[in-house]
Residue, then its C-alpha position, 0 to 999 in steps of 0.5 A: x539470159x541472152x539479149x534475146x530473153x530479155x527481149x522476149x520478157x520485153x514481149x510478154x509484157x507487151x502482149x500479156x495480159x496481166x492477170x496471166x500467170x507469170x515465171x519468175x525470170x532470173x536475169x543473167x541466169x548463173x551469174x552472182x549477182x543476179x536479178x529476180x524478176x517476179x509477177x510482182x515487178x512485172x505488174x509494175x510495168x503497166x502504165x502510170x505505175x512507178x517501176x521498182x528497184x529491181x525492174x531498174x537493176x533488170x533493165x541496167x544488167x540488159x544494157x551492160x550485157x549488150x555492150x561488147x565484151x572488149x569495151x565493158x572495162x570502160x563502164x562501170x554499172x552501179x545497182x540502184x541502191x548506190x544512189x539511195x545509199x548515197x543520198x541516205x534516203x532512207x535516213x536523212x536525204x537532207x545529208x545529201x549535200x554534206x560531201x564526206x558524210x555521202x563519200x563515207x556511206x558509198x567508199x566501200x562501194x567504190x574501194x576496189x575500183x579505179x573509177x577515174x578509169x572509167x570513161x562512163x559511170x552509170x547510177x541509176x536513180x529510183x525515189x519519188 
């Protein structure tokens, strides 16, 4: 999906109304990992509702694709589950503050990448 039907998501949602019916919009279209947005996560976006992980993960991959191709080796874009993992907010989010248990839930996450060489590391944070 180009930068242009991300925008054109961004202006249904604007000028729909949310009874419409909605096609379910996959985001990059063909790449491995990527995003499903259904009627459901749109419906998320009305005011004063909480957005869900994958209306964030949406919005993460739309900004990484707007960087230029030769400057993407310098950020690196986790998904919004890294943080959730980290923190073990499904489990035990008190564990947070316990460095080797958090480094021991992510450091497969992390094994293939040198992110010291990173100028700019994103993770997106999604709990209430």
């Amino acid at each position: 999906m180009s930068s242009s039907l991300a925008y054109a998501l961004y202006l249904q949602y604007l000028f729909c109304s949310f009874d419409e019916p909605f096609e379910e919009v996959i985001y990059p279209k063909g790449d491995f990992d990527a995003v499903s947005i259904s009627k459901r996560d749109v419906d998320l976006l009305q005011p004063e509702t909480f957005i869900n992980d994958t209306i964030i993960d949406f919005y993460t991959k739309y900004l990484k694709n707007q960087i230029q191709p030769e400057e993407r080796q310098r950020f690196h874009f986790f998904n919004s589950f890294f943080f959730r993992k980290l923190a073990d907010l499904d489990k035990d989010p008190s564990s947070i503050s316990d460095g080797r248990a958090a480094f021991l839930r992510v450091h497969k996450w992390t094994r293939k990448l040198d992110i010291f060489g990173k100028d700019y590391i994103f993770i997106p944070v999604n709990f209430k």
